[in-house]
N, CA and C atoms as a LAMMPS dump frame, in Angstrom:
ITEM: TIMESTEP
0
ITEM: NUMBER OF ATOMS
285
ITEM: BOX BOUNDS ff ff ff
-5.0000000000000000e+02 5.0000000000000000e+02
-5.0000000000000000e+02 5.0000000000000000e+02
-5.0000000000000000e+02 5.0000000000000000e+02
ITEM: ATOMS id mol type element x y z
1 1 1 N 29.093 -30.312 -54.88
2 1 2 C 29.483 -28.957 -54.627
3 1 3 C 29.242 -28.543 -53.18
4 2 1 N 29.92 -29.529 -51.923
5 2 2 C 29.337 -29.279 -50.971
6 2 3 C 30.767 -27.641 -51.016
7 3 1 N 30.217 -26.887 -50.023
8 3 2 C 30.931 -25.479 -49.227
9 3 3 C 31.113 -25.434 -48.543
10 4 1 N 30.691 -26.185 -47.327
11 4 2 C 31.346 -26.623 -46.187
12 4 3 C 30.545 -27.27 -45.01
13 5 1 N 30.648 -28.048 -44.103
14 5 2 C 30.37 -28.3 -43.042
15 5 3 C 29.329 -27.888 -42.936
16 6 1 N 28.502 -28.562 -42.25
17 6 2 C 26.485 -28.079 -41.379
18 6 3 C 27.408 -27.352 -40.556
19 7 1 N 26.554 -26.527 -39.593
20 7 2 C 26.404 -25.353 -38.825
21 7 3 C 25.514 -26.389 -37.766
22 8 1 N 26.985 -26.618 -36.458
23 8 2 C 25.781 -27.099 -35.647
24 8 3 C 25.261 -26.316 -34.531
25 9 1 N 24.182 -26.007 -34.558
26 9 2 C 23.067 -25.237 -33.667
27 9 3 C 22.795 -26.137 -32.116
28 10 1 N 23.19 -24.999 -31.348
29 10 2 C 22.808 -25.702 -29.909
30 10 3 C 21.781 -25.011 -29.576
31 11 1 N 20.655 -25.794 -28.688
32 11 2 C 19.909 -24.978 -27.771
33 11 3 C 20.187 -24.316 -26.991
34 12 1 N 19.769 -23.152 -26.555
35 12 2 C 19.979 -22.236 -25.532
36 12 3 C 19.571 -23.018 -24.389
37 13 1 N 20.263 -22.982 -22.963
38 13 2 C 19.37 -22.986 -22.172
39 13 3 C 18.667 -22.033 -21.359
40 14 1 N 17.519 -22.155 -21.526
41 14 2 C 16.535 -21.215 -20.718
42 14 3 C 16.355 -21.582 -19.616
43 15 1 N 16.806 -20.485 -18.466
44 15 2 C 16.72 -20.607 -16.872
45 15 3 C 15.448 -19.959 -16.529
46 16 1 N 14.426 -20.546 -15.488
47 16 2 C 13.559 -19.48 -15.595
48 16 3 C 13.764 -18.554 -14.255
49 17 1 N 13.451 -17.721 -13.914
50 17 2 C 13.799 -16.584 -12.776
51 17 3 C 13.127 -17.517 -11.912
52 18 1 N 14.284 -17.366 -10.524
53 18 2 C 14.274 -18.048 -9.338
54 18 3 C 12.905 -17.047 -8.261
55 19 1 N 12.414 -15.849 -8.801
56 19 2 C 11.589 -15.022 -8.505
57 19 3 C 10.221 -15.004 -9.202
58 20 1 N 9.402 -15.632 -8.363
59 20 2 C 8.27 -15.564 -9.956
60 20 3 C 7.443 -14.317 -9.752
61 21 1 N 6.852 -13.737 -10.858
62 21 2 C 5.688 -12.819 -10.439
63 21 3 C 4.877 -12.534 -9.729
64 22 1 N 4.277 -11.631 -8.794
65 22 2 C 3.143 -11.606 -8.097
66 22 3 C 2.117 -11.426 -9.078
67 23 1 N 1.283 -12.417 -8.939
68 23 2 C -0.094 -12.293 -9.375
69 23 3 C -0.904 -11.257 -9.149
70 24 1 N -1.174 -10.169 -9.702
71 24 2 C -1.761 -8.623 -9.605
72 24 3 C -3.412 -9.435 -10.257
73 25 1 N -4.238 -8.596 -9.019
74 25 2 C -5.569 -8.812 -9.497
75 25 3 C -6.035 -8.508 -10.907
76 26 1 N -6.889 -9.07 -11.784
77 26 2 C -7.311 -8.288 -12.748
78 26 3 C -8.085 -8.163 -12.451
79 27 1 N -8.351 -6.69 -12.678
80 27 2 C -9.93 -5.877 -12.48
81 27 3 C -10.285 -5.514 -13.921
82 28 1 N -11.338 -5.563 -14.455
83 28 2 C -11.839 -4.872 -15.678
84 28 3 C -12.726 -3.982 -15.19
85 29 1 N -12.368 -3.021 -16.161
86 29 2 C -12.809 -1.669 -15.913
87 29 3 C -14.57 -1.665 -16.835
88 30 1 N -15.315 -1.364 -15.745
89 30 2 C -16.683 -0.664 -16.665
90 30 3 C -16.826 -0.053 -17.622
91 31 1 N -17.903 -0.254 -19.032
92 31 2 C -18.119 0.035 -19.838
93 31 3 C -19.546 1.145 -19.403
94 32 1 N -19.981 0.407 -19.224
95 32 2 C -21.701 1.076 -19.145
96 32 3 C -21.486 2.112 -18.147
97 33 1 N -22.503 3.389 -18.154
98 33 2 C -22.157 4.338 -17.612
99 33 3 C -22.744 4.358 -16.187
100 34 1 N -24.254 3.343 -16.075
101 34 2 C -24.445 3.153 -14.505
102 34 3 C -23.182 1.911 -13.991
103 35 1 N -22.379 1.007 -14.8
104 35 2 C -21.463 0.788 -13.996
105 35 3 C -20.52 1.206 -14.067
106 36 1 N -20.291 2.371 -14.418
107 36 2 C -19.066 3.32 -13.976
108 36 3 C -19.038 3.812 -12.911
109 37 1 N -20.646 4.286 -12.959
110 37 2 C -21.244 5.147 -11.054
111 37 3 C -21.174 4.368 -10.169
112 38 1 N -21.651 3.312 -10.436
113 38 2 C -21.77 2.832 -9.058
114 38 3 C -19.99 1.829 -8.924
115 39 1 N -19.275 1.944 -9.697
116 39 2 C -17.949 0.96 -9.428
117 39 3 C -17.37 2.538 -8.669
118 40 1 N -17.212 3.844 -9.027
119 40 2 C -16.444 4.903 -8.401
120 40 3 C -17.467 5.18 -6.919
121 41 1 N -18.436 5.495 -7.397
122 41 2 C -19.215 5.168 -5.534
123 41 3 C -18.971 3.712 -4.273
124 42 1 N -18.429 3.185 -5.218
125 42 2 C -17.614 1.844 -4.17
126 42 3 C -16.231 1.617 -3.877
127 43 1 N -15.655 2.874 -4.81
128 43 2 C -14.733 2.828 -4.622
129 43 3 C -14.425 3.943 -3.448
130 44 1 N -15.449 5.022 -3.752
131 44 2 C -15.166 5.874 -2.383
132 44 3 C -15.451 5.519 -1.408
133 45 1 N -16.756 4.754 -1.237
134 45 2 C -17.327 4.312 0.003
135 45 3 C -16.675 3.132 1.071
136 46 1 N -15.925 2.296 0
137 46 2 C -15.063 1.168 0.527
138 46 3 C -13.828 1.819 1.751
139 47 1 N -13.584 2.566 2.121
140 47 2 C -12.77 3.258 3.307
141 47 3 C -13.442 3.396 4.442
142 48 1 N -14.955 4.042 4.148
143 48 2 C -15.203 4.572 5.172
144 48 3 C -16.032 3.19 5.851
145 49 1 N -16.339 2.531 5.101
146 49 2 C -16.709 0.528 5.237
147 49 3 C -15.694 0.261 6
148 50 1 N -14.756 0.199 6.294
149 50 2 C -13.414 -0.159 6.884
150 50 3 C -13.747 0.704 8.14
151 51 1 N -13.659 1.454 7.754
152 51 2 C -13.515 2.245 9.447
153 51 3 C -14.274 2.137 9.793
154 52 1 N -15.63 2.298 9.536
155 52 2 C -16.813 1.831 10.223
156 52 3 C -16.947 0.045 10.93
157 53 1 N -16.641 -0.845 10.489
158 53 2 C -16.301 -1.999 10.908
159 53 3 C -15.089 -1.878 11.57
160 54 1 N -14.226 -1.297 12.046
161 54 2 C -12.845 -1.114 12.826
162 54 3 C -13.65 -0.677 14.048
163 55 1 N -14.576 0.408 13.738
164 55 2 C -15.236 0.837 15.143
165 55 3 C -15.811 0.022 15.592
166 56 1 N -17.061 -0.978 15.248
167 56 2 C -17.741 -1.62 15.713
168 56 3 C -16.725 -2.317 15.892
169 57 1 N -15.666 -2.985 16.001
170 57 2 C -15.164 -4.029 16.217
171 57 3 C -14.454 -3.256 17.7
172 58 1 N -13.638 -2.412 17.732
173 58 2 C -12.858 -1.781 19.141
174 58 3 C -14.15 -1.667 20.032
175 59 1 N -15.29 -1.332 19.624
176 59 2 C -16.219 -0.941 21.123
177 59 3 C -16.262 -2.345 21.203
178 60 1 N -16.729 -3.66 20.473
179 60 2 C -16.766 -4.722 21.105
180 60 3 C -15.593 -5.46 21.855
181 61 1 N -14.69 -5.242 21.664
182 61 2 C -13.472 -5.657 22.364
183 61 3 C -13.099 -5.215 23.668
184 62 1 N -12.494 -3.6 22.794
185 62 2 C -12.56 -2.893 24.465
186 62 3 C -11.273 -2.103 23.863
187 63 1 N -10.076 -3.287 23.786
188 63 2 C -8.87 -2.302 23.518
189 63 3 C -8.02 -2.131 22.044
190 64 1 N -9.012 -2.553 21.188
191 64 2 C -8.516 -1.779 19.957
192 64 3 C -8.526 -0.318 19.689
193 65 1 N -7.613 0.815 19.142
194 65 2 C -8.305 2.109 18.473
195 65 3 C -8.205 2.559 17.387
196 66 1 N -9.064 3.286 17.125
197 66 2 C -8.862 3.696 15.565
198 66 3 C -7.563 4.781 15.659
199 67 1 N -6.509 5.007 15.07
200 67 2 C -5.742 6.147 14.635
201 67 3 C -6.423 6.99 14.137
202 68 1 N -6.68 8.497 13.868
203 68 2 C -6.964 9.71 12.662
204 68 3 C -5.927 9.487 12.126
205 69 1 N -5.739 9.836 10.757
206 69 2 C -4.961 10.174 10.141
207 69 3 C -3.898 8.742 9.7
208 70 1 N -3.274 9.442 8.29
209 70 2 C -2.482 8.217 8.491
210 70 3 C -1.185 7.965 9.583
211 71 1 N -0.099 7.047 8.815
212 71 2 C 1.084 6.808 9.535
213 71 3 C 1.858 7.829 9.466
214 72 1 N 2.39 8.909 8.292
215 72 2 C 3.255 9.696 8.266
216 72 3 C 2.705 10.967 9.156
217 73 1 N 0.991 11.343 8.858
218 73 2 C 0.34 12.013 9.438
219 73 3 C 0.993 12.033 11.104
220 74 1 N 0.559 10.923 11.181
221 74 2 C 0.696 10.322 13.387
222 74 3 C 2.4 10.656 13.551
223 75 1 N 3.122 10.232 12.807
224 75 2 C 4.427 9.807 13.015
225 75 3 C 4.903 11.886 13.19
226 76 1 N 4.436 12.268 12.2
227 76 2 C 5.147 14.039 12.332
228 76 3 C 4.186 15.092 13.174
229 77 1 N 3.214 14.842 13.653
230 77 2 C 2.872 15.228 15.263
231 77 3 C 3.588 15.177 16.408
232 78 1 N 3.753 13.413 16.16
233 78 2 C 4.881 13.282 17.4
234 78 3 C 5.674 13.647 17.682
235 79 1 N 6.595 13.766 16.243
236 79 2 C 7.89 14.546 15.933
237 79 3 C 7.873 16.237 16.438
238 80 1 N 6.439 16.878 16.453
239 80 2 C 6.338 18.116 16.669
240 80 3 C 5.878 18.122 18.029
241 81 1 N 5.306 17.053 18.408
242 81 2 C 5.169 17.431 20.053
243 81 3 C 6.722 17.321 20.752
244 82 1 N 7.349 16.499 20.624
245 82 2 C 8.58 16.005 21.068
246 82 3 C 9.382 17.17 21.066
247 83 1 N 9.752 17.96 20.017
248 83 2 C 10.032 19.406 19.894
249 83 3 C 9.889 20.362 20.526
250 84 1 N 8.303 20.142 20.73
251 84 2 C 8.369 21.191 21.623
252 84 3 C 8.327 20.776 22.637
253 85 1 N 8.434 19.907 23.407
254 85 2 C 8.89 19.701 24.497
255 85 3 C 10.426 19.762 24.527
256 86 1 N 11.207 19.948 23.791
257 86 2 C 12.435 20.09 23.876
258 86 3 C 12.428 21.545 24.038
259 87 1 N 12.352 21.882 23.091
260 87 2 C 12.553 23.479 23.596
261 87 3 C 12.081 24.046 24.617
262 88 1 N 10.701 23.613 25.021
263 88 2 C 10.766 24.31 26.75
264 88 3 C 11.534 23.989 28.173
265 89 1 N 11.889 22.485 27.817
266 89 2 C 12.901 22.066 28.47
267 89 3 C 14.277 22.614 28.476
268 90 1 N 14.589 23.063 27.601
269 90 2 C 16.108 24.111 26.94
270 90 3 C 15.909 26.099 27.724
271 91 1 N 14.738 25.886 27.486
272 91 2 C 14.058 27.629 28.181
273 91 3 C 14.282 27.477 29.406
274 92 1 N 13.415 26.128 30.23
275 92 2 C 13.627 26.022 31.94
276 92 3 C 15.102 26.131 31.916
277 93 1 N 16.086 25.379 31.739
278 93 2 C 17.746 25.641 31.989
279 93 3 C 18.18 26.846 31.277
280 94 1 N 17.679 27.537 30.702
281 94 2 C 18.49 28.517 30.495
282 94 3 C 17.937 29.947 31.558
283 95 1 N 16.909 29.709 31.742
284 95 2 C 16.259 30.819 33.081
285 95 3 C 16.956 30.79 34.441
């Protein structure tokens, strides 16, 4: 009582992405409540660790500097000094 013909099944082929993942750190997060304190107190303090070693490092050199502020910070000062130097430049020619 055959019904008909096997069913022939092909494998798929699986391509794998020509892009592989970046490996993202795992961090596990603290349980205990003194290492909760002290993982968020390292987490604040770890910046100003940076800048503090950026300084000691430019006075030993000579011509490194620290920036204030960030990049967008620095970048739209400029943008506002530049301005106004335009416009007083636009005032002198029009006097």
């Amino acid at each position: 009582m055959a019904q008909g013909a096997l069913k022939v099944i092909k494998k798929g082929n699986v391509k794998k992405s020509q892009t592989p993942k970046k490996a993202a750190k795992k961090t596990i997060a603290p349980r205990k409540n003194s290492a909760i304190v002290t993982a968020k107190l390292k987490k604040k303090h770890s910046s100003a660790i940076a800048v503090e070693t950026e300084k000691l490092l430019s006075s030993r050199v000579g011509h490194l500097e620290v920036l204030k502020g960030s990049r967008r910070e620095i970048a739209k000062k400029d943008a506002q000094k530049q301005a106004k130097e335009r416009i007083a430049k636009h005032q002198e020619k029009s006097k």
